[in-house]
mmCIF file of the N, C-alpha and C atoms, coordinates in Angstrom:
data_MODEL
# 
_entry.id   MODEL 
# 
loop_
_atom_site.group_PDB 
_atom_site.id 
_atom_site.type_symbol 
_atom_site.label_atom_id 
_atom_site.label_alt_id 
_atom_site.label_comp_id 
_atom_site.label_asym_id 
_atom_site.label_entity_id 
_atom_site.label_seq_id 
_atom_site.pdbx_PDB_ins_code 
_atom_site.Cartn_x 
_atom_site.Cartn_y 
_atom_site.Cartn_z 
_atom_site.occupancy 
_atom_site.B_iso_or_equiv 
_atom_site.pdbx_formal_charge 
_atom_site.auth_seq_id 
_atom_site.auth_comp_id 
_atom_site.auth_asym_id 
_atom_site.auth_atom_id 
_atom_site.pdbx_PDB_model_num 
ATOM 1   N N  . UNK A 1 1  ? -25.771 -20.701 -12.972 1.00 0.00 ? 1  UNK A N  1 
ATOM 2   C CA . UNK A 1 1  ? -24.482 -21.157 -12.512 1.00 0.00 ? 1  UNK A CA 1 
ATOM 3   C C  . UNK A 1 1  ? -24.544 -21.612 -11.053 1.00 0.00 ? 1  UNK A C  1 
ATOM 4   N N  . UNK A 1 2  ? -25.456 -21.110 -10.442 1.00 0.00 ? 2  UNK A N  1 
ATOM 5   C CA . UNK A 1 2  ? -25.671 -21.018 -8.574  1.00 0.00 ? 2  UNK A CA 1 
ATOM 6   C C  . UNK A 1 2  ? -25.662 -22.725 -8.617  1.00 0.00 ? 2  UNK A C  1 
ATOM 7   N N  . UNK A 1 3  ? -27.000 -23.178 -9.315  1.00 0.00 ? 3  UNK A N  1 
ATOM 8   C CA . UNK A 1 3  ? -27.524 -24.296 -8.943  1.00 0.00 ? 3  UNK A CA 1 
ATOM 9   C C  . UNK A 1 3  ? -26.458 -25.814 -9.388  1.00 0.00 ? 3  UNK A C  1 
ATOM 10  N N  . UNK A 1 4  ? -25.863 -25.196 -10.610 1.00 0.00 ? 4  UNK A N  1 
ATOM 11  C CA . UNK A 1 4  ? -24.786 -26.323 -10.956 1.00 0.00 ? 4  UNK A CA 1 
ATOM 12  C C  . UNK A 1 4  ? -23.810 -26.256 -10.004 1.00 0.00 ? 4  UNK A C  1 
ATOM 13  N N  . UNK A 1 5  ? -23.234 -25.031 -9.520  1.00 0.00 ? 5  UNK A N  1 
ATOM 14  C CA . UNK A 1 5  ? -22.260 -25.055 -8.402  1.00 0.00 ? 5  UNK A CA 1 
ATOM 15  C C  . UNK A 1 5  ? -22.595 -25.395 -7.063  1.00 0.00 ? 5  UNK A C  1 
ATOM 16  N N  . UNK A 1 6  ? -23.730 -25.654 -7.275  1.00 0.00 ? 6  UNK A N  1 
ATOM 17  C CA . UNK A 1 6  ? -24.304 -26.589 -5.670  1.00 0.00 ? 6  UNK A CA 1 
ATOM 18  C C  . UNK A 1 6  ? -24.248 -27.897 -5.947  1.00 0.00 ? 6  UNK A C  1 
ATOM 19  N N  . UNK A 1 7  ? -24.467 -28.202 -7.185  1.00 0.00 ? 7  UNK A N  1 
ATOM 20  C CA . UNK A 1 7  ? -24.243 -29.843 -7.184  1.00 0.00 ? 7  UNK A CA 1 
ATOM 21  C C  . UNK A 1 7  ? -23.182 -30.174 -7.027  1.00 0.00 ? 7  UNK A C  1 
ATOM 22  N N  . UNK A 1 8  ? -22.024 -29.509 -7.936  1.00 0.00 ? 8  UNK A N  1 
ATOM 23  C CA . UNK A 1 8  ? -20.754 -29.706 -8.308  1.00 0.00 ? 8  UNK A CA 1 
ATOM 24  C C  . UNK A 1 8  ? -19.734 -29.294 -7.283  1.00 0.00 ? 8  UNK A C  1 
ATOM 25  N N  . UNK A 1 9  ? -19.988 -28.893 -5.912  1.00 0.00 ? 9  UNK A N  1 
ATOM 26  C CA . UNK A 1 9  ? -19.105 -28.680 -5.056  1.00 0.00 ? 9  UNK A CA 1 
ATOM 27  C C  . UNK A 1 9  ? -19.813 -28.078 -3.942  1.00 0.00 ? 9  UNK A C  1 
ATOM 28  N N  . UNK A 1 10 ? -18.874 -27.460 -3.172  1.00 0.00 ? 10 UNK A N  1 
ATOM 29  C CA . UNK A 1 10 ? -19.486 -27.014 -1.719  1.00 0.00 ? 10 UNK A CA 1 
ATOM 30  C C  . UNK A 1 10 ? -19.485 -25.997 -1.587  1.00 0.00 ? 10 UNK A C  1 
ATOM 31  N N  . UNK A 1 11 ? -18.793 -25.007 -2.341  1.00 0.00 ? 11 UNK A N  1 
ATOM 32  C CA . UNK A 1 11 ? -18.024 -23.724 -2.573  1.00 0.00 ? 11 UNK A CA 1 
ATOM 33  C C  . UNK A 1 11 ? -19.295 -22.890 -3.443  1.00 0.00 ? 11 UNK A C  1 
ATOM 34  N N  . UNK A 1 12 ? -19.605 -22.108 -3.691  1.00 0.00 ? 12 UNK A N  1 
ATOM 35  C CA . UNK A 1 12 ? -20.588 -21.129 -4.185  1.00 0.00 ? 12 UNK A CA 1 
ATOM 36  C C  . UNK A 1 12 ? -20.095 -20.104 -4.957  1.00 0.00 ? 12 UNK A C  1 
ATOM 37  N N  . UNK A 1 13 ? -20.377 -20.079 -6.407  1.00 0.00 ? 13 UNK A N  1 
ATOM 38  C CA . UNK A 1 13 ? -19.595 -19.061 -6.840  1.00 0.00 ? 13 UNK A CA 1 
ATOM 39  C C  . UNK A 1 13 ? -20.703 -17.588 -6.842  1.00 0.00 ? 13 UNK A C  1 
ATOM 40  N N  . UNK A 1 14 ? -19.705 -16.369 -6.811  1.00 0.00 ? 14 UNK A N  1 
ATOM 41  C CA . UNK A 1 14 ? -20.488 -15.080 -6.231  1.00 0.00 ? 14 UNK A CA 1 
ATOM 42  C C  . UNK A 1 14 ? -19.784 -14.102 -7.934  1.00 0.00 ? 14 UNK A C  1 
ATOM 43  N N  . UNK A 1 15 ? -20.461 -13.655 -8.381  1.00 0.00 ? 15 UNK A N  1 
ATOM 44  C CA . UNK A 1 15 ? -20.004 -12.779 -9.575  1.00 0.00 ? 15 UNK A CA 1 
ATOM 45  C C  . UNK A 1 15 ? -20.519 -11.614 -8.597  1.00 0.00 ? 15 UNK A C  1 
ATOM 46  N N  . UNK A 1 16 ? -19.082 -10.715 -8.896  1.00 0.00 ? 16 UNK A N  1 
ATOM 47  C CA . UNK A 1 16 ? -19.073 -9.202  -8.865  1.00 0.00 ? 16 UNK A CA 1 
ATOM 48  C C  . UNK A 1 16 ? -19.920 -8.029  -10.087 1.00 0.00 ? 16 UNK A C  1 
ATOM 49  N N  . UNK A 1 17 ? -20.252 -7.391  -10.299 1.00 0.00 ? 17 UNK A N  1 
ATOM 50  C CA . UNK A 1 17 ? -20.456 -6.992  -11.519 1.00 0.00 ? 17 UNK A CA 1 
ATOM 51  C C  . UNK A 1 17 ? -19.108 -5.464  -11.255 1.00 0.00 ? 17 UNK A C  1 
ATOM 52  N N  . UNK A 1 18 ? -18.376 -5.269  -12.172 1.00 0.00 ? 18 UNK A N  1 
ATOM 53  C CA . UNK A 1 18 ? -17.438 -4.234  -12.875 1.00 0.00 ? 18 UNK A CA 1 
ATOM 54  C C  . UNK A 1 18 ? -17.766 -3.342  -12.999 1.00 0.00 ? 18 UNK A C  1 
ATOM 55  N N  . UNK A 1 19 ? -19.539 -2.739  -12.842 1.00 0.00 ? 19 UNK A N  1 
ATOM 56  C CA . UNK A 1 19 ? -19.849 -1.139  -12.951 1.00 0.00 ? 19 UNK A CA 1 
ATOM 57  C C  . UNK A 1 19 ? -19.797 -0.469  -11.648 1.00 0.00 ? 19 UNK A C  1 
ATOM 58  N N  . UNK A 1 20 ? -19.473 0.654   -11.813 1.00 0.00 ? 20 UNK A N  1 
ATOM 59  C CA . UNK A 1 20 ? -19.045 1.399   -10.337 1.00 0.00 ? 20 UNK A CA 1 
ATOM 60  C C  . UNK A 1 20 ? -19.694 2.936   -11.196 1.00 0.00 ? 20 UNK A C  1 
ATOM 61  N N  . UNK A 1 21 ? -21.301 3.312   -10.063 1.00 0.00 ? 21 UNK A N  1 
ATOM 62  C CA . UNK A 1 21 ? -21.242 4.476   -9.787  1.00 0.00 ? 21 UNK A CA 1 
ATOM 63  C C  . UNK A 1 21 ? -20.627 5.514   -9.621  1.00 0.00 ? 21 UNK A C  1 
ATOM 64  N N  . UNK A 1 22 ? -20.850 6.769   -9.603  1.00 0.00 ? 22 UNK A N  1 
ATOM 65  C CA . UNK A 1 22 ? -20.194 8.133   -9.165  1.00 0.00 ? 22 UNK A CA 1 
ATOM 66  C C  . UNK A 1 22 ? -20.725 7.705   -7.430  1.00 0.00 ? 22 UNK A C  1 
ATOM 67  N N  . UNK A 1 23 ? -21.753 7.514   -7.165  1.00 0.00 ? 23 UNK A N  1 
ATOM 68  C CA . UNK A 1 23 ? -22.584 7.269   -5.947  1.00 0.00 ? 23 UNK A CA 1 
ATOM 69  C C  . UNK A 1 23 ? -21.456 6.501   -4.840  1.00 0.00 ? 23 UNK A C  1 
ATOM 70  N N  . UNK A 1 24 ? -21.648 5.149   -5.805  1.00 0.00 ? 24 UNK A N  1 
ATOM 71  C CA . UNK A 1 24 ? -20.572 4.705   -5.374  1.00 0.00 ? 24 UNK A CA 1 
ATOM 72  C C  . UNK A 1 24 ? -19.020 4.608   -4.799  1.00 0.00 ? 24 UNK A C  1 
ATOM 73  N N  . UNK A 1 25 ? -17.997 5.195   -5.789  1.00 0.00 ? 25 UNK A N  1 
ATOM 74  C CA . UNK A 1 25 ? -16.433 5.574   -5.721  1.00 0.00 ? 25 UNK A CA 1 
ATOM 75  C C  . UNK A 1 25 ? -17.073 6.810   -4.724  1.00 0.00 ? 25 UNK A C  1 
ATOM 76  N N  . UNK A 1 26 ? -17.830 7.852   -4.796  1.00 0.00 ? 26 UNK A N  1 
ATOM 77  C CA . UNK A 1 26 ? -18.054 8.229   -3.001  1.00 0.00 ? 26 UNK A CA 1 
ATOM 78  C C  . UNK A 1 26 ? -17.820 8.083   -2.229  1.00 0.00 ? 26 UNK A C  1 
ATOM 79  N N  . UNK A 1 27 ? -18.920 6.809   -1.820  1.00 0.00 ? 27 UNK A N  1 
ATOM 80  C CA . UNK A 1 27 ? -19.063 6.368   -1.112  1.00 0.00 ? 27 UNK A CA 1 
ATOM 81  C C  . UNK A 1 27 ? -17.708 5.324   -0.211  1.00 0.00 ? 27 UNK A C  1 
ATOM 82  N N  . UNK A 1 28 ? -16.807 4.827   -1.175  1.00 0.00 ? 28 UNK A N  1 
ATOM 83  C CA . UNK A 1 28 ? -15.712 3.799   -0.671  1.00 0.00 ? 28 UNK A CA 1 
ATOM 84  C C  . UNK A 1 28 ? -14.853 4.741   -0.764  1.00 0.00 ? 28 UNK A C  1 
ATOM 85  N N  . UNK A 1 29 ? -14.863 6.315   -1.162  1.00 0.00 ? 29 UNK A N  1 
ATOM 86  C CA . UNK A 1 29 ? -13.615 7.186   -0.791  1.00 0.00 ? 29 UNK A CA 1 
ATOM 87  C C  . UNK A 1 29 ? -14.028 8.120   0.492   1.00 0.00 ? 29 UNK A C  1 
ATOM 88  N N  . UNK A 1 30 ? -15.399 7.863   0.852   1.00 0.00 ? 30 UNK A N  1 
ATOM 89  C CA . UNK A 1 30 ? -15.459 8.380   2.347   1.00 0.00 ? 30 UNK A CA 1 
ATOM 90  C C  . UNK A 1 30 ? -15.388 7.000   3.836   1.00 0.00 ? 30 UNK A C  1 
ATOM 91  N N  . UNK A 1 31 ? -15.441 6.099   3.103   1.00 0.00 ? 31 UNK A N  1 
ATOM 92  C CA . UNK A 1 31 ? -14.791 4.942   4.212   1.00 0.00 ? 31 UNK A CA 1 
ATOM 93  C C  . UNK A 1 31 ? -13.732 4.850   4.408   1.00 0.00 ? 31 UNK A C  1 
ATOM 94  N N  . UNK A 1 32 ? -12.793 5.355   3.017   1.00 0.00 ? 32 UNK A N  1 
ATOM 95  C CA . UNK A 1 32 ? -10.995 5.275   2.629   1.00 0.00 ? 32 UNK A CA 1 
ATOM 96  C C  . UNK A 1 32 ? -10.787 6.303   3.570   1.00 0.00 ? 32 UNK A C  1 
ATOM 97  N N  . UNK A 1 33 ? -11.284 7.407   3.844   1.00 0.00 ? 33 UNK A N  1 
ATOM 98  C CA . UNK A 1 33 ? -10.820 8.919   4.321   1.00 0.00 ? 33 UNK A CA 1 
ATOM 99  C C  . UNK A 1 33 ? -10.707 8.568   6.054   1.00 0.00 ? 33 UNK A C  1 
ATOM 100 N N  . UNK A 1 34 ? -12.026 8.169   6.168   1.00 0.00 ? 34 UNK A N  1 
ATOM 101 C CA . UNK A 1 34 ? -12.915 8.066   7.610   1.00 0.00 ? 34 UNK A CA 1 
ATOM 102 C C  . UNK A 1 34 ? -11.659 6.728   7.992   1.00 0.00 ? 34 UNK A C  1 
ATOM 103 N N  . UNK A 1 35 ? -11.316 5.892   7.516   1.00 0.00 ? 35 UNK A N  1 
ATOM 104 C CA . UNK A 1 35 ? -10.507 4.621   7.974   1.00 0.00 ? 35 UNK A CA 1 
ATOM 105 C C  . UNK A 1 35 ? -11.261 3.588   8.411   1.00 0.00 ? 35 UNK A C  1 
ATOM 106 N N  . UNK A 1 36 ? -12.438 3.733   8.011   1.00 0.00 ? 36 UNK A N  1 
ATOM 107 C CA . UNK A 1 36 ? -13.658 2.368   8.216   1.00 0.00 ? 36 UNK A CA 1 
ATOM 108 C C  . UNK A 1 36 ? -12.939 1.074   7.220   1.00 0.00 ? 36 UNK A C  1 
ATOM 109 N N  . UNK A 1 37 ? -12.713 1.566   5.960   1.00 0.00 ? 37 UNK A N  1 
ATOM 110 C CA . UNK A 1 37 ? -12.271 0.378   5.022   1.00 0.00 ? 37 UNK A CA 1 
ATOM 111 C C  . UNK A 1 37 ? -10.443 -0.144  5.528   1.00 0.00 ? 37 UNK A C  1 
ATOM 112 N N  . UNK A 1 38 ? -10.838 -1.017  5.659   1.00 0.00 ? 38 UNK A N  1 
ATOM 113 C CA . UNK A 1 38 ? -9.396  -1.734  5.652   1.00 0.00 ? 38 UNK A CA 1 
ATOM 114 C C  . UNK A 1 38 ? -9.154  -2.952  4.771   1.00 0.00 ? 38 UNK A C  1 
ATOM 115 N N  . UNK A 1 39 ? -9.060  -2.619  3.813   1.00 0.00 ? 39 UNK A N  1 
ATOM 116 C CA . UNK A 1 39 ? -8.161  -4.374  2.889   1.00 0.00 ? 39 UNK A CA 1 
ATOM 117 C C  . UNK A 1 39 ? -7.537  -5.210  4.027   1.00 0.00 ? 39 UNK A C  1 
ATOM 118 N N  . UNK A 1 40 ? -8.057  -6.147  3.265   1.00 0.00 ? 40 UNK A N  1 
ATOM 119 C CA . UNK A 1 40 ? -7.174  -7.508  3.612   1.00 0.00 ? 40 UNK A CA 1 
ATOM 120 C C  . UNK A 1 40 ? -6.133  -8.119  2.983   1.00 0.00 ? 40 UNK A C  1 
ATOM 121 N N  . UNK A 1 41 ? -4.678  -8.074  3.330   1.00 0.00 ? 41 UNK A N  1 
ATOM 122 C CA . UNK A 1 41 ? -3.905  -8.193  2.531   1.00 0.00 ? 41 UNK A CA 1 
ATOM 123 C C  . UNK A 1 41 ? -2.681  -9.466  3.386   1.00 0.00 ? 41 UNK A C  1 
ATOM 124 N N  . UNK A 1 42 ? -3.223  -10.716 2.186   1.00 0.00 ? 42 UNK A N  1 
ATOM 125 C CA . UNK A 1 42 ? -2.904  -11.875 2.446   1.00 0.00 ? 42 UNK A CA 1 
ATOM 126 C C  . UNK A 1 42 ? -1.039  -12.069 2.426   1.00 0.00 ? 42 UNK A C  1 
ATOM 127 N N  . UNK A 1 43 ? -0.614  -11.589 1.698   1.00 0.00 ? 43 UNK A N  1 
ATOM 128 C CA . UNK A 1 43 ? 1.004   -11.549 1.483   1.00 0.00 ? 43 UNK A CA 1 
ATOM 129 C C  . UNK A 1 43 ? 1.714   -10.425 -0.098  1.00 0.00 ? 43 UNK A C  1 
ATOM 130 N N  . UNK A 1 44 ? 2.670   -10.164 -0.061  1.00 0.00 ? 44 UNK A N  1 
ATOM 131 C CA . UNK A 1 44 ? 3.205   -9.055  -0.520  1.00 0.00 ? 44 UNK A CA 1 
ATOM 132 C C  . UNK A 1 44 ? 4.162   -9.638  -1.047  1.00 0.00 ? 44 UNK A C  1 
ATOM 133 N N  . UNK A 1 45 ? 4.186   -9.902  -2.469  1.00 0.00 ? 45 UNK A N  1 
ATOM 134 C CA . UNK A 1 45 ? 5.576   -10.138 -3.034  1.00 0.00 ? 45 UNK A CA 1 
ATOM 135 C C  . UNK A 1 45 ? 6.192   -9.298  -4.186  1.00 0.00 ? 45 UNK A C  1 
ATOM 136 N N  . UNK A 1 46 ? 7.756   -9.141  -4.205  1.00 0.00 ? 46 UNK A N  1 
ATOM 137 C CA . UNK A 1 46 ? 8.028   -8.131  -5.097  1.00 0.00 ? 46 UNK A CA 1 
ATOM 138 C C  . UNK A 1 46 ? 7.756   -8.961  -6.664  1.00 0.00 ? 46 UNK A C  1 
ATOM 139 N N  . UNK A 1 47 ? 8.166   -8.158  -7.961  1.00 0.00 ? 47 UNK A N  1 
ATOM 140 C CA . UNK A 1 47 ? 7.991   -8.330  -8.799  1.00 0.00 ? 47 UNK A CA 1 
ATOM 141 C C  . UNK A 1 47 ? 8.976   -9.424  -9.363  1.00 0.00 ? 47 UNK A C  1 
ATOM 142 N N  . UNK A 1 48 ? 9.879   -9.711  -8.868  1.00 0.00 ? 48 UNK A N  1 
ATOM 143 C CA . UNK A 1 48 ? 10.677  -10.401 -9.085  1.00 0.00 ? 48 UNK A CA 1 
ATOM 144 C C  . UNK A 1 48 ? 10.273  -11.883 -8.759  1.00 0.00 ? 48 UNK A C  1 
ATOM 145 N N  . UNK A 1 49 ? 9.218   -11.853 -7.986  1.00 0.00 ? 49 UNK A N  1 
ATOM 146 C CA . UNK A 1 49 ? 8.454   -13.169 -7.261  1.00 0.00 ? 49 UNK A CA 1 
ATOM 147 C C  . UNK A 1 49 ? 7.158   -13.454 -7.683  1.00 0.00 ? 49 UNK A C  1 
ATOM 148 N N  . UNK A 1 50 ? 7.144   -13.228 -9.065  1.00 0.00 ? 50 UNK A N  1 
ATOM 149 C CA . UNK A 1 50 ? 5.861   -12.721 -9.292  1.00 0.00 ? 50 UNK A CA 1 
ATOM 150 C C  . UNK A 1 50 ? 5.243   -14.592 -9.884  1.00 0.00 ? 50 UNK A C  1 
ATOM 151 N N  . UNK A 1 51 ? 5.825   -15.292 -9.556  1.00 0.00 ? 51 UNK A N  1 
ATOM 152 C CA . UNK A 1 51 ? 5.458   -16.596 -9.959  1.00 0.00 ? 51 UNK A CA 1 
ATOM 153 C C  . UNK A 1 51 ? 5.316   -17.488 -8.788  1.00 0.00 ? 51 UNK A C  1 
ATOM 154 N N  . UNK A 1 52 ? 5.863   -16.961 -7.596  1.00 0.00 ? 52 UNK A N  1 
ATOM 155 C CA . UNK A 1 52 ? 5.572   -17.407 -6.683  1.00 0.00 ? 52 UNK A CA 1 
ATOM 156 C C  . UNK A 1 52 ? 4.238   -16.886 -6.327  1.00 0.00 ? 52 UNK A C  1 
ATOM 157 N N  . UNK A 1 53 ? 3.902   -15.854 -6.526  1.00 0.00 ? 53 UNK A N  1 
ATOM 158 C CA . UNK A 1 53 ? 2.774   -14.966 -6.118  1.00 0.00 ? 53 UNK A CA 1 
ATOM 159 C C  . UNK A 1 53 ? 1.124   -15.641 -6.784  1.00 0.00 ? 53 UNK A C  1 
ATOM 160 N N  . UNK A 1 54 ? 1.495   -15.658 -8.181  1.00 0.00 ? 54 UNK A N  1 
ATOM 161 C CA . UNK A 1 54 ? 0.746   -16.854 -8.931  1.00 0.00 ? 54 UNK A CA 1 
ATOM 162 C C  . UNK A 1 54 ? 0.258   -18.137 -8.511  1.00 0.00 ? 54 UNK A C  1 
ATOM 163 N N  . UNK A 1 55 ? 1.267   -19.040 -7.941  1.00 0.00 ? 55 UNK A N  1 
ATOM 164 C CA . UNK A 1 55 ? 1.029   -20.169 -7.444  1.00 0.00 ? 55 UNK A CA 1 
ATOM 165 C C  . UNK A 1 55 ? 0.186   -19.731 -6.189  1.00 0.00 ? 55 UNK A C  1 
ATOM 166 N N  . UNK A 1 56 ? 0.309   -19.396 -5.255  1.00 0.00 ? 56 UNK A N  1 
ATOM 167 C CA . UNK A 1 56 ? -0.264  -18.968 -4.000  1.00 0.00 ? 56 UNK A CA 1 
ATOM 168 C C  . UNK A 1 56 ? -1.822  -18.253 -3.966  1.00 0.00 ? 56 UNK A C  1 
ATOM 169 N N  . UNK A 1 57 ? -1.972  -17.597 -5.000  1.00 0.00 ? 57 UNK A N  1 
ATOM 170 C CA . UNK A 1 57 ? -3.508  -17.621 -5.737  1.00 0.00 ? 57 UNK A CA 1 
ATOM 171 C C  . UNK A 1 57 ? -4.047  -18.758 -6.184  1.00 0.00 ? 57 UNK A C  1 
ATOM 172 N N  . UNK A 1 58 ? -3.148  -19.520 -6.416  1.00 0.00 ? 58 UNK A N  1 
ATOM 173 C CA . UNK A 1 58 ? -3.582  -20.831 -7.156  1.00 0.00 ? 58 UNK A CA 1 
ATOM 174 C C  . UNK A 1 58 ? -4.350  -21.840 -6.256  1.00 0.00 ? 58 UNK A C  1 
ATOM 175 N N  . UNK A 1 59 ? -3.615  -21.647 -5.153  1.00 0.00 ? 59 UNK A N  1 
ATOM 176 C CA . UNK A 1 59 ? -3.667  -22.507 -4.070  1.00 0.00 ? 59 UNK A CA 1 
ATOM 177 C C  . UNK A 1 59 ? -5.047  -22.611 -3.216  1.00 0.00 ? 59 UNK A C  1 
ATOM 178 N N  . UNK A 1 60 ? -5.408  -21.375 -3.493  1.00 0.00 ? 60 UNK A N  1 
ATOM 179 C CA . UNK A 1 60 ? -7.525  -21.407 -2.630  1.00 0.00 ? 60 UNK A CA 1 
ATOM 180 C C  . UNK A 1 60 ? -6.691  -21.109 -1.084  1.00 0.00 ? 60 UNK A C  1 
ATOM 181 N N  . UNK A 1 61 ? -6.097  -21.074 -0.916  1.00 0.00 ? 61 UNK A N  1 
ATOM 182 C CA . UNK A 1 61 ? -5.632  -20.726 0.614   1.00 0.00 ? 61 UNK A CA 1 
ATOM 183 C C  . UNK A 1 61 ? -5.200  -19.254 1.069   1.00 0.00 ? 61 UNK A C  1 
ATOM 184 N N  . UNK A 1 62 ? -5.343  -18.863 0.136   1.00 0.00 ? 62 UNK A N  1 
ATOM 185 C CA . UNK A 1 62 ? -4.820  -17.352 0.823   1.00 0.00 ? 62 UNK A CA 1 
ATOM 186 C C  . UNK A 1 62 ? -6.173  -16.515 1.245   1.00 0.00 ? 62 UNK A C  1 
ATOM 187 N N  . UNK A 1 63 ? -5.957  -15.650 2.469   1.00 0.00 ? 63 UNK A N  1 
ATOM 188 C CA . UNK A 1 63 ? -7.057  -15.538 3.262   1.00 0.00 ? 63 UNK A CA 1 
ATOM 189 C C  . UNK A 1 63 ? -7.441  -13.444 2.818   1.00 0.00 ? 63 UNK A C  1 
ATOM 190 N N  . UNK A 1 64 ? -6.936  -13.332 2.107   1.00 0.00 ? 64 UNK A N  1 
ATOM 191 C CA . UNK A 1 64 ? -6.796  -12.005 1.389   1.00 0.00 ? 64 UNK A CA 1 
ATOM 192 C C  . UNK A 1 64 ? -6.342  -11.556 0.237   1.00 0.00 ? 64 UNK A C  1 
ATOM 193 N N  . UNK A 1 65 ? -5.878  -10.407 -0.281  1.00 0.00 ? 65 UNK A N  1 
ATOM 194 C CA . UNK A 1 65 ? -5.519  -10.249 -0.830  1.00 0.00 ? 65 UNK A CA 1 
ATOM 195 C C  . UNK A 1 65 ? -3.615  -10.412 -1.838  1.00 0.00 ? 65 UNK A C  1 
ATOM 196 N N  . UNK A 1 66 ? -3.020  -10.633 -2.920  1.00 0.00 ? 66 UNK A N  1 
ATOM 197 C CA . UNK A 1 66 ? -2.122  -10.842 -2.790  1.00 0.00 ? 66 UNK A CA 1 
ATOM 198 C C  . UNK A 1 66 ? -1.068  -9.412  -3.593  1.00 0.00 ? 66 UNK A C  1 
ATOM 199 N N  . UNK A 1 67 ? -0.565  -8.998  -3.035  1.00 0.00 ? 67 UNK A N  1 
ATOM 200 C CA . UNK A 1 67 ? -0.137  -7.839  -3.461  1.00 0.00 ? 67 UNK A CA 1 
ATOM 201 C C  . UNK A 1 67 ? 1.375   -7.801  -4.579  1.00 0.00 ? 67 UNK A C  1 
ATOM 202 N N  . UNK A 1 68 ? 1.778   -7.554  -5.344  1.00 0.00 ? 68 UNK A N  1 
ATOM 203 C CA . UNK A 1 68 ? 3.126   -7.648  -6.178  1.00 0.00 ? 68 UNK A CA 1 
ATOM 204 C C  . UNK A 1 68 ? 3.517   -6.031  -6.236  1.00 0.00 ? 68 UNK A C  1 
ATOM 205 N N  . UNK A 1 69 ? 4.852   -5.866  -6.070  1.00 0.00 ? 69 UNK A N  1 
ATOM 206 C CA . UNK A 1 69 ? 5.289   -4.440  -5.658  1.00 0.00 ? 69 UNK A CA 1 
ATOM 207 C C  . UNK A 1 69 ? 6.107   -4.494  -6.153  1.00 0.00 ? 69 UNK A C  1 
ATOM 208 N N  . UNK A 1 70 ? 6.196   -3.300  -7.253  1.00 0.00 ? 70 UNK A N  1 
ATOM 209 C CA . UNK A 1 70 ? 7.942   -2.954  -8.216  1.00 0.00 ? 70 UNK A CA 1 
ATOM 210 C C  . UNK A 1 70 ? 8.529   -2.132  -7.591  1.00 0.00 ? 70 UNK A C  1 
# 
């Protein structure tokens, strides 16, 4: 996928993989504790906005995360 997404644009796609250690969740609940980890949190919309919230993911411009709150 790397090499087609170098032809096909400028942008690089990065896959996460979904398995999470015991080692791990540790490890990001002693950065959570300590206050080393801080999210990035791009904008906050309630549930009621939840299509506005959509579009704005849509958009490649948001510089964090997008949060929806009931």
């Amino acid at each position: 996928m790397w090499i087609a997404s170098r032809w096909l644009s400028s942008r690089r796609l990065k896959f996460a993989s979904g398995r999470r250690s015991k080692a791990d969740v540790e490890y990001m609940k002693g950065l959570v504790e300590a206050g080393a980890f801080r999210p990035v949190i791009d904008r906050t919309y309630p549930i009621e906005q939840i299509a506005e919230a959509h579009r704005r993911v849509e958009t490649w411009h948001k510089t964090g995360n997008v949060v929806v709150t009931f």
